[in-house]
C-alpha positions as a Python dict, from the first residue, in 0.01 Angstrom:
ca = {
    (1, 'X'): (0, 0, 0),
    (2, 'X'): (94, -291, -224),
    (3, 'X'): (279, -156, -558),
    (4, 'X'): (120, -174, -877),
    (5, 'X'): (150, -81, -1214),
    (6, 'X'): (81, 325, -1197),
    (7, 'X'): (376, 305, -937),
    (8, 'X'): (627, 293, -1195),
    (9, 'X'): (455, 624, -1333),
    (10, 'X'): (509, 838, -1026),
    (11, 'X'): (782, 1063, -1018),
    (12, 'X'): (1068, 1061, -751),
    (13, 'X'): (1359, 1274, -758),
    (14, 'X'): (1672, 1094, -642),
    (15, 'X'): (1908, 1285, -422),
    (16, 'X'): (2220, 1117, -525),
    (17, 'X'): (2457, 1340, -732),
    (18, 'X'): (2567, 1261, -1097),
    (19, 'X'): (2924, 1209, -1183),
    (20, 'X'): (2986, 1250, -1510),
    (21, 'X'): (3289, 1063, -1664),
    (22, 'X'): (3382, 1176, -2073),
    (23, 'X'): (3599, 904, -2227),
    (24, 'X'): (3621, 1005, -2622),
    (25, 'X'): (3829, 699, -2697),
    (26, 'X'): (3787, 511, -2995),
    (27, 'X'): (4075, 307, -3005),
    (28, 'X'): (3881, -10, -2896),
    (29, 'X'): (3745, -19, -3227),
    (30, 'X'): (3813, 1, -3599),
    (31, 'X'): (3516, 331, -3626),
    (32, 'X'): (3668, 660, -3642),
    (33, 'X'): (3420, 951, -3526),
    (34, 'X'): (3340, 801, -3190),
    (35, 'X'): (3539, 998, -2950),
    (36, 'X'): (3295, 1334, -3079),
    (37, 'X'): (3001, 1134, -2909),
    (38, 'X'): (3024, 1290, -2573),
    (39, 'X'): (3080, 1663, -2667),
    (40, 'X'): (2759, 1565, -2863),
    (41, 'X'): (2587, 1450, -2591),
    (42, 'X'): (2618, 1749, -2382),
    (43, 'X'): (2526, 2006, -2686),
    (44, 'X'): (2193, 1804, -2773),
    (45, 'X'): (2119, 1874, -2354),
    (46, 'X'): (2214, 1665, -2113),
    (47, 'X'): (2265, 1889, -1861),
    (48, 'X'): (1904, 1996, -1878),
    (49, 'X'): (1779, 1710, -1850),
    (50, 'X'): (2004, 1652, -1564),
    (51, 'X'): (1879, 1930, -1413),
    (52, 'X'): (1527, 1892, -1476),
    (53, 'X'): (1504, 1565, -1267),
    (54, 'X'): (1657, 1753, -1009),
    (55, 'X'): (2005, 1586, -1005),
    (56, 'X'): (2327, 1768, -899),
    (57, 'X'): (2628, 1729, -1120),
    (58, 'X'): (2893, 1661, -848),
    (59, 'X'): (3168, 1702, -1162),
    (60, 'X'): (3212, 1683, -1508),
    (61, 'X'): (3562, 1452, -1597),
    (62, 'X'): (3678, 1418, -1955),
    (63, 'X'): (3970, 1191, -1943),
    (64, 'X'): (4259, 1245, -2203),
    (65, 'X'): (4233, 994, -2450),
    (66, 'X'): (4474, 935, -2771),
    (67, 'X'): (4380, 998, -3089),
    (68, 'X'): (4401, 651, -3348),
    (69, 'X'): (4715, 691, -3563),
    (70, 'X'): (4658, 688, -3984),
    (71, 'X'): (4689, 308, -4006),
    (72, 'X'): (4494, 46, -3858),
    (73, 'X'): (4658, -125, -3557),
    (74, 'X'): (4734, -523, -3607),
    (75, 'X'): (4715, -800, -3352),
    (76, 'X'): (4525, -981, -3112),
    (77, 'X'): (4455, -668, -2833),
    (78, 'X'): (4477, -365, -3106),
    (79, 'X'): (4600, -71, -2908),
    (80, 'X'): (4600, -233, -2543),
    (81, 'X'): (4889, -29, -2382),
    (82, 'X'): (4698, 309, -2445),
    (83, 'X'): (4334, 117, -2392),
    (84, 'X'): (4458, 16, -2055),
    (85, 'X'): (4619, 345, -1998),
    (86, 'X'): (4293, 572, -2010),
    (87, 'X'): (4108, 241, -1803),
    (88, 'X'): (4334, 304, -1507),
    (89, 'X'): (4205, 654, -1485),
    (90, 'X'): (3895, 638, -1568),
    (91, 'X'): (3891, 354, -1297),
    (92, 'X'): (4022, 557, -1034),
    (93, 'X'): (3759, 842, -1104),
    (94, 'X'): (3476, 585, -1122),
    (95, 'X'): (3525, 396, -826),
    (96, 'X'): (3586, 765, -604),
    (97, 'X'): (3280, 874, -735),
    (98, 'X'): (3090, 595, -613),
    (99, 'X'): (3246, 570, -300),
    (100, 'X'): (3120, 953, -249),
    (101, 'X'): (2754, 786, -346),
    (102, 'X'): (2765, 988, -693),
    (103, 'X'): (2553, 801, -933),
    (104, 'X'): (2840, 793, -1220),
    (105, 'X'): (2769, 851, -1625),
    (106, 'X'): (3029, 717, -1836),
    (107, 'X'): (3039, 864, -2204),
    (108, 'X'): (3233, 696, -2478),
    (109, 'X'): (3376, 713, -2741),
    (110, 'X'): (3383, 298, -2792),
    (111, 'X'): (3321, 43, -2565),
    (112, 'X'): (3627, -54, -2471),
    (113, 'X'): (3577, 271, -2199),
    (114, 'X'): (3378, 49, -1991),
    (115, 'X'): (3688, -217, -1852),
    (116, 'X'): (3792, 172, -1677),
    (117, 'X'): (3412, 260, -1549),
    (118, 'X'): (3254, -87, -1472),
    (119, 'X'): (3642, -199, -1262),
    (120, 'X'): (3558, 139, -1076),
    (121, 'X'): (3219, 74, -977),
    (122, 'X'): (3297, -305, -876),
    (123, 'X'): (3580, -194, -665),
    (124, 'X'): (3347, 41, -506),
    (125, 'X'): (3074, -169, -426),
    (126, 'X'): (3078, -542, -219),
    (127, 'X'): (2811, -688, -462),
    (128, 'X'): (2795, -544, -829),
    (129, 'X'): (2547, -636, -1141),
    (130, 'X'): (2554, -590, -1482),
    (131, 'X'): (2343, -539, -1692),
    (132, 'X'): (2437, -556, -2069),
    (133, 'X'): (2279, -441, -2295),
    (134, 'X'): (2405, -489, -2648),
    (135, 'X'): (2384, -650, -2996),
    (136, 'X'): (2690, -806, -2947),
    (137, 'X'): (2826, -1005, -2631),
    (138, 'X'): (3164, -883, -2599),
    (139, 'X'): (3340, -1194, -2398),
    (140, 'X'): (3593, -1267, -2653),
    (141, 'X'): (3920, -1330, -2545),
    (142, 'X'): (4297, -1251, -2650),
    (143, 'X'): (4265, -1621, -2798),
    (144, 'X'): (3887, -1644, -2943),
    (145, 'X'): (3886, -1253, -3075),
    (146, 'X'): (3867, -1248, -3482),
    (147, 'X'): (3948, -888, -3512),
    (148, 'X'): (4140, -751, -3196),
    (149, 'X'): (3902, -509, -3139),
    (150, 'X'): (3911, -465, -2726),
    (151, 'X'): (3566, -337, -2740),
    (152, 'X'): (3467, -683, -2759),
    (153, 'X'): (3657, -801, -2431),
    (154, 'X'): (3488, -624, -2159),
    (155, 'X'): (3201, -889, -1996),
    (156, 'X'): (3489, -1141, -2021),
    (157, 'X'): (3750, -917, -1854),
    (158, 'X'): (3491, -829, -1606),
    (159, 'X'): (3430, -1141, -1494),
    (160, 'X'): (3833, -1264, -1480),
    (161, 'X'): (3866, -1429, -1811),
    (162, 'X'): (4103, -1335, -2076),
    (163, 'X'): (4454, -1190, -2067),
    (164, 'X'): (4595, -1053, -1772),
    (165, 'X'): (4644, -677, -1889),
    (166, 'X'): (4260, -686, -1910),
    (167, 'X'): (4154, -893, -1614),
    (168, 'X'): (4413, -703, -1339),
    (169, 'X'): (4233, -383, -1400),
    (170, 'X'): (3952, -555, -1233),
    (171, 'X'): (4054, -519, -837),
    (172, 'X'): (3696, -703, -765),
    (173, 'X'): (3563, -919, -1083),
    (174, 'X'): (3136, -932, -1140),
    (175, 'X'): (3041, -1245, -1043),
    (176, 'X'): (2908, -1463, -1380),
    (177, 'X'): (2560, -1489, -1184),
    (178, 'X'): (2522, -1126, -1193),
    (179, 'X'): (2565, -1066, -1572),
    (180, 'X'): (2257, -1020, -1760),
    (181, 'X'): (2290, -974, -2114),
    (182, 'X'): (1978, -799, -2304),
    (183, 'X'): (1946, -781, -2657),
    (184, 'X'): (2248, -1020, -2795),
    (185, 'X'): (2233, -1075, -3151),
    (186, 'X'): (2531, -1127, -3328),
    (187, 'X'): (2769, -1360, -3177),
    (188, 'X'): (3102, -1505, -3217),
    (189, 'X'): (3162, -1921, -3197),
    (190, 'X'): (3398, -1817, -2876),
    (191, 'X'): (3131, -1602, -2737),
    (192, 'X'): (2900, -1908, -2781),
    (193, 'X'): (3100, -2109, -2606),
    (194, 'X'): (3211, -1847, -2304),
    (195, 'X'): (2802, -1778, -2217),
    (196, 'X'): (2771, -2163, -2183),
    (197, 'X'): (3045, -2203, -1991),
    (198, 'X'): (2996, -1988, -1726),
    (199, 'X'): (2598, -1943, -1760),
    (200, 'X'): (2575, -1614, -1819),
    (201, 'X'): (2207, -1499, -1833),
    (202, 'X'): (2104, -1393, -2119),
    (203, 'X'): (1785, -1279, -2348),
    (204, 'X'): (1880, -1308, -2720),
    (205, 'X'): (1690, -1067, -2962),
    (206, 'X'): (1514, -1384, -3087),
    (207, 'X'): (1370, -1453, -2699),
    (208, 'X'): (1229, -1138, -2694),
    (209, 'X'): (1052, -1111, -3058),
    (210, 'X'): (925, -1474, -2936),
    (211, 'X'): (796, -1372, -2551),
    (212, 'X'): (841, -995, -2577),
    (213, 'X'): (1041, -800, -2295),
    (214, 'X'): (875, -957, -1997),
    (215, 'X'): (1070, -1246, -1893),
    (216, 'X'): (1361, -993, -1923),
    (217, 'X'): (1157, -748, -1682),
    (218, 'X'): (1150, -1056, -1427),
    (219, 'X'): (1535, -1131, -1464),
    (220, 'X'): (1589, -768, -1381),
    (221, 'X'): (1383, -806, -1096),
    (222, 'X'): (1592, -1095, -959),
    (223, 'X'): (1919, -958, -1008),
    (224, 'X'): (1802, -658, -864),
    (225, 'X'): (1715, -883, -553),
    (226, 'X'): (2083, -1048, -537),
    (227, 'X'): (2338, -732, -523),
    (228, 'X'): (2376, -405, -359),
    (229, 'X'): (2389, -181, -644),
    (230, 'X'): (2327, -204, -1055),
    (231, 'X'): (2583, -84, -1386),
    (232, 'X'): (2431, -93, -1663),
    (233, 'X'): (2655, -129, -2017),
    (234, 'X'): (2424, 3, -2311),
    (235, 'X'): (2563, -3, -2610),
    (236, 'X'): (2397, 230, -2873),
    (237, 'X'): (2345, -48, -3130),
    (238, 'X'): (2126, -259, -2961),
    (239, 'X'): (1873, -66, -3037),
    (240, 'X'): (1722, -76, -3421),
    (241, 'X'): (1861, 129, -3714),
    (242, 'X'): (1562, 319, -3759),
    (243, 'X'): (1550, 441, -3406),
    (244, 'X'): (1904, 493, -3358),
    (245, 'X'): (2083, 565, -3647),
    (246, 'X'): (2413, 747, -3566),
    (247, 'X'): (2594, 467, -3427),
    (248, 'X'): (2942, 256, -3526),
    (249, 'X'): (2750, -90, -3609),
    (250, 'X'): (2429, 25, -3684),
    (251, 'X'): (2189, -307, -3625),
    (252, 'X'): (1856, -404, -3866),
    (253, 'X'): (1619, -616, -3595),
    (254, 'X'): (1741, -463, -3295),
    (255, 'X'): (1550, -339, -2955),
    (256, 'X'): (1302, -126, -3099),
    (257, 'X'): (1250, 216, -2937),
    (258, 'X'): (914, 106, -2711),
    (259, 'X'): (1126, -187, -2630),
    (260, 'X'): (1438, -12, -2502),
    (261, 'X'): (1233, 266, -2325),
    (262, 'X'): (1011, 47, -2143),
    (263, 'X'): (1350, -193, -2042),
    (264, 'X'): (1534, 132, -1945),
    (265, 'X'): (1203, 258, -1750),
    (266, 'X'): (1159, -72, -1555),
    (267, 'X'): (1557, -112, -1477),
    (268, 'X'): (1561, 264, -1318),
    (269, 'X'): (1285, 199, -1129),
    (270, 'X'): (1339, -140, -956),
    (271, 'X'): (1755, -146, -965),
    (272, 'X'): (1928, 40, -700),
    (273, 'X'): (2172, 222, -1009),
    (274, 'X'): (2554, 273, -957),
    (275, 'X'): (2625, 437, -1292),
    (276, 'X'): (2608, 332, -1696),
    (277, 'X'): (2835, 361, -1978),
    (278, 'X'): (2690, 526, -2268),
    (279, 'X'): (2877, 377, -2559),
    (280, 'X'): (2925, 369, -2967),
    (281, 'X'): (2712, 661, -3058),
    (282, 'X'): (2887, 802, -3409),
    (283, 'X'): (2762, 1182, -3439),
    (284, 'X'): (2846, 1181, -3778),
    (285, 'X'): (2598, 933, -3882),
    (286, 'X'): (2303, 1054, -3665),
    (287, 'X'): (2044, 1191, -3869),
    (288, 'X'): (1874, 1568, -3687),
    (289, 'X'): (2012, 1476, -3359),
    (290, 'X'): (1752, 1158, -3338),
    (291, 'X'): (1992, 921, -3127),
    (292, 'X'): (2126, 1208, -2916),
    (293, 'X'): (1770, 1245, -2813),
    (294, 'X'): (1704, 903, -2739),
    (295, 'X'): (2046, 869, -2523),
    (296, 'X'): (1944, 1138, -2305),
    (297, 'X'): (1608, 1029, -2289),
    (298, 'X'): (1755, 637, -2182),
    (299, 'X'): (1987, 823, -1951),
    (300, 'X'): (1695, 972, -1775),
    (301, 'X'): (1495, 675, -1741),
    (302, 'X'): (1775, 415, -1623),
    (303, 'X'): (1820, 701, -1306),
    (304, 'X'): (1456, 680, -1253),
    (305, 'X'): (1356, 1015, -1393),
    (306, 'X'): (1151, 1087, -1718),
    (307, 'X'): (1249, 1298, -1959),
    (308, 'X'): (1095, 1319, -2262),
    (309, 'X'): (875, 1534, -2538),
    (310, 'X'): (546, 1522, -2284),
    (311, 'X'): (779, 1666, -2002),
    (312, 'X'): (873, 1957, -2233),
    (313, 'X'): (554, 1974, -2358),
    (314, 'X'): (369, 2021, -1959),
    (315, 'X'): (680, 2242, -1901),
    (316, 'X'): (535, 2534, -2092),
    (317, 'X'): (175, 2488, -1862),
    (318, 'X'): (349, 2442, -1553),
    (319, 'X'): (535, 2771, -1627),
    (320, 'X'): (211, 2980, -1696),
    (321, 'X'): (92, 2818, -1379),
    (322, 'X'): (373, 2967, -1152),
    (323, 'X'): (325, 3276, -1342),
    (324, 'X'): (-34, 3281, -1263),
    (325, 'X'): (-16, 3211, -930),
    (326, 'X'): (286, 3466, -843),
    (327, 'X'): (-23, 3772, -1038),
    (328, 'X'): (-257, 3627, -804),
    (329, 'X'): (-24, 3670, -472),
    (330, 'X'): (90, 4049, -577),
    (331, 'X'): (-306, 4084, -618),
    (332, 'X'): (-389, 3998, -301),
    (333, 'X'): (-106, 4191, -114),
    (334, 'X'): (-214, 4487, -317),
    (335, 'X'): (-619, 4429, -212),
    (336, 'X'): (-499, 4340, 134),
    (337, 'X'): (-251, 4696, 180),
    (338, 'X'): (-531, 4882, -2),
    (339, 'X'): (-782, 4749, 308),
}
């Protein structure tokens, strides 16, 4: 029967297992508070939800990360040796994991932990896209970066541009025509100039407030068409400040929430997923667990599930159902020994 719409509605529990990957490092960045983000992800239930779509957790990894010193580092790569450092690992654990056919879930801490999970997955799969999704397009350089920040060299790393510390831990680079960035908004002159160069796809926020999210729905669909499996980058301030308020760079005009949902929603269901990094989520700005919620949620819907307050909310009738039904059973074995 030919697919339609209601398709993307109907539930299907993967078999693959989850790998989950904790990374609280924040030394990519200048933000202080981001390595609490994944001990906050799994008290506001991510394991639940985890469970609810039926998905094993093959392990749960938290790789030792440094803490920032009291000052500020200075330079071009701020903190590379120890950056690299926790990469490595986290590389090694990524690309095992996928090589096992775990789905993997990378939790930062900042951004910078996805040159360890994305160089995993690409070494672990022949034909690897990305799929950004970010306010900012993080392919500066050693030589374009403004403030050192490594957060903001991974796409260019990725792809094999950019110093050689960065690039090496890439064993197998992404190919530039299998980057999609979703969501870019705030962009260097470097970054500018890097997209053009090596025609990076991309859907500014200004392309989607002009044609809304459907042209971006179709670019998933192609890149979906030209590789084996899917990563998807999301960094938590993509998405508007109203919506997602505890994160480093919080980001008036971003994805709104039906935007990101639906986007997240469409990418689980037609993209054959290897993993996603979870990144930039601040706990200590979040206001009554309101971005927690809407991570998990994402998380859910970019492995194809749903999880969300309707679920919860049919929960409770499904239960009385069972219980209903397991009365009625005892009440006919008791009728039935009484005959």
């Amino acid at each position: 029967m030919e697919r339609d719409q209601l398709s993307f509605y109907e539930t299907e529990n993967a078999a693959d297992a989850v790998s989950i990957l904790s990374i609280p490092l924040e030394l990519g960045s200048d933000e202080r508070g981001l390595a609490d983000a994944p001990r906050y992800l799994h008290e506001h239930g991510l394991e639940k939800m985890l469970e609810h779509l039926g998905r094993e957790i093959a392990q749960s990894v938290t790789i030792a990360a440094p803490r920032p010193r009291g000052v500020v580092s200075a330079g071009t790569m701020k903190n590379i040796g120890e950056i690299v450092s926790v990469a490595k690992r986290s590389r090694v654990v990524a690309q095992k994991a996928a090589q096992r056919g775990d789905t993997v879930l990378a939790l930062g801490g900042d951004h910078s932990i996805s040159l360890g999970s994305i160089a995993g997955a690409a070494a672990a799969h022949h034909s690897l896209g990305l799929i950004y999704i970010d306010a900012h397009p993080d392919c500066t350089t050693d030589e374009t970066t403004i403030s050192g920040n490594v957060h903001g060299m991974i796409v260019s790393s990725a792809i094999g541009k950019g110093h050689k510390i960065l690039t090496d831990l890439f064993r197998r680079t992404i190919q530039p025509e299998h980057v999609l960035y979703i969501g870019i908004k705030d962009i260097d002159r470097g970054e500018l100039d890097l997209i053009r160069e090596y025609g990076l796809k991309h859907f500014t926020m200004l392309d989607i407030a002009k044609h809304g999210t459907g042209p971006v729905s179709r670019a998933v669909d192609a890149l979906a068409q030209k590789v084996d499996k899917v990563w998807v980058s999301l960094d938590l301030d993509s998405i508007d400040e109203q919506d997602a308020p505890g994160v480093a760079m919080t980001t008036p005009g971003g994805l709104t929430r039906r935007e990101i949902v639906s986007l997240a929603h469409h990418i689980g269901k037609v993209c054959d997923i290897a993993g996603l990094d979870i990144a930039e989520m601040l706990p200590a700005k979040d206001k009554e667990g309101m971005t927690a919620r809407l991570a998990i949620e994402l998380i859910a819907r970019f492995l194809g599930g749903e999880y969300s307050w309707y679920n919860e909310y049919m929960q409770h009738y499904r239960q009385i159902n069972v219980a209903n039904e397991q009365e009625r059973v005892k009440v006919r074995r008791a009728q039935a020994q009484g005959e």
